[in-house]
N, C-alpha and C positions, 0 to 999 in steps of 0.2 A: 243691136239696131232693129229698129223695126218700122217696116211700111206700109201704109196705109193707102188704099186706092177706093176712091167715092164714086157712087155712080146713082142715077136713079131722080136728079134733076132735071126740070124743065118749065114749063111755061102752063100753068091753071088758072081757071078762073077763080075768082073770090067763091068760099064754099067748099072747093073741089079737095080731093087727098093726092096725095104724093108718099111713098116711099124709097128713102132713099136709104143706100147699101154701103157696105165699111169695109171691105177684104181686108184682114191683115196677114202678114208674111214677115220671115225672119225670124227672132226673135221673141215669139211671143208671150211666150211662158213670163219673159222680165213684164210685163208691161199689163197686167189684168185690169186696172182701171182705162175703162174708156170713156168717151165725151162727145158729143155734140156741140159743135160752136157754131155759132153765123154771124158777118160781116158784110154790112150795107155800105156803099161807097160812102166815106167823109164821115163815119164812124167806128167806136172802137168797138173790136171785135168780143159777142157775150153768149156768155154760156145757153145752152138751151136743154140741156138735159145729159145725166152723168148716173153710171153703172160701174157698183165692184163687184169685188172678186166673188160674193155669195148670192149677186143681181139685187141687192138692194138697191135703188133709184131714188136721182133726186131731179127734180125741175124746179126749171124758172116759172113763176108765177103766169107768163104769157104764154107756157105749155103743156101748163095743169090741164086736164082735162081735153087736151086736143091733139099734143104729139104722144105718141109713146117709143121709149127706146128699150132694146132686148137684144139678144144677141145668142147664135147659134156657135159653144164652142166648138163641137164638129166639127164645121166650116170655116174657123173662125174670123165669122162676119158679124157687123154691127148693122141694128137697122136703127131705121127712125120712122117709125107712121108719123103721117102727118094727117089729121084732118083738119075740117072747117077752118081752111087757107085763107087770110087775111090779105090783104094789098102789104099792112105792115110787117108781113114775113119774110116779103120780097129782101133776098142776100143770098150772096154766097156759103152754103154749107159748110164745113168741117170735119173731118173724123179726126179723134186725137186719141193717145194713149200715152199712158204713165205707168211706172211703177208705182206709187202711191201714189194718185191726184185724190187728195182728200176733199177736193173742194171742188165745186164748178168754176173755177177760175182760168183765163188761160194760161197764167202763170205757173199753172200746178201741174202742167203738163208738155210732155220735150219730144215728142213723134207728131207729125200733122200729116194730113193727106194733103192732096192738089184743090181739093173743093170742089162743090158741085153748083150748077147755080140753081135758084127757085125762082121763079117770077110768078107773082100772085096779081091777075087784073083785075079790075073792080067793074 
């Protein structure tokens, strides 16, 4: 088993950065793949950026260049930089982890946090 607690959400202007945080606990060693997802009311929830077990990354096309995800085993925390915040970013965050999530899907992954919210105003 393993938990996952987010934090590091809130309310910016369009433009602005945001980094948000991934504590994980339990279990972690089963679970090296992690993920980013987010989830706007009245839509399905999609990937936004995905790290294995050697920090190769992958993003979605709306986070090339603006999110970046990393992660301090240490600590073992996930972040997520956020820059140049859109009004369309506006959703609920995610921190996920798998044993093998080979994909950015959220199908590929069976740990989730509580979610963090973002709100982006224009």
């Amino acid at each position: 088993q393993v938990e996952l607690v987010e934090s590091g959400g809130g309310s910016v202007q369009a433009g602005g950065s945001l980094k948000l945080s991934c504590v994980a606990s339990g279990d972690t060693y089963t679970s090296p793949y992690m993920a980013w997802f987010r989830q706007a009311p009245g839509k399905e929830r999609e990937g936004v950026a995905r790290i294995n077990r050697a920090d190769n990354t992958d993003y979605a096309d709306f986070a090339k260049g603006r999110f970046t995800i990393s992660k301090d085993k240490a600590k073992n925390t996930l972040y997520l930089q956020m820059n140049n915040l859109k009004p369309a970013d506006t959703a609920k965050y995610y921190c996920a982890a798998d044993p093998s999530g080979y994909y950015l899907y959220a199908g590929s992954f069976r740990y989730w946090g509580q979610g963090t919210q973002v709100t982006v105003s224009s």
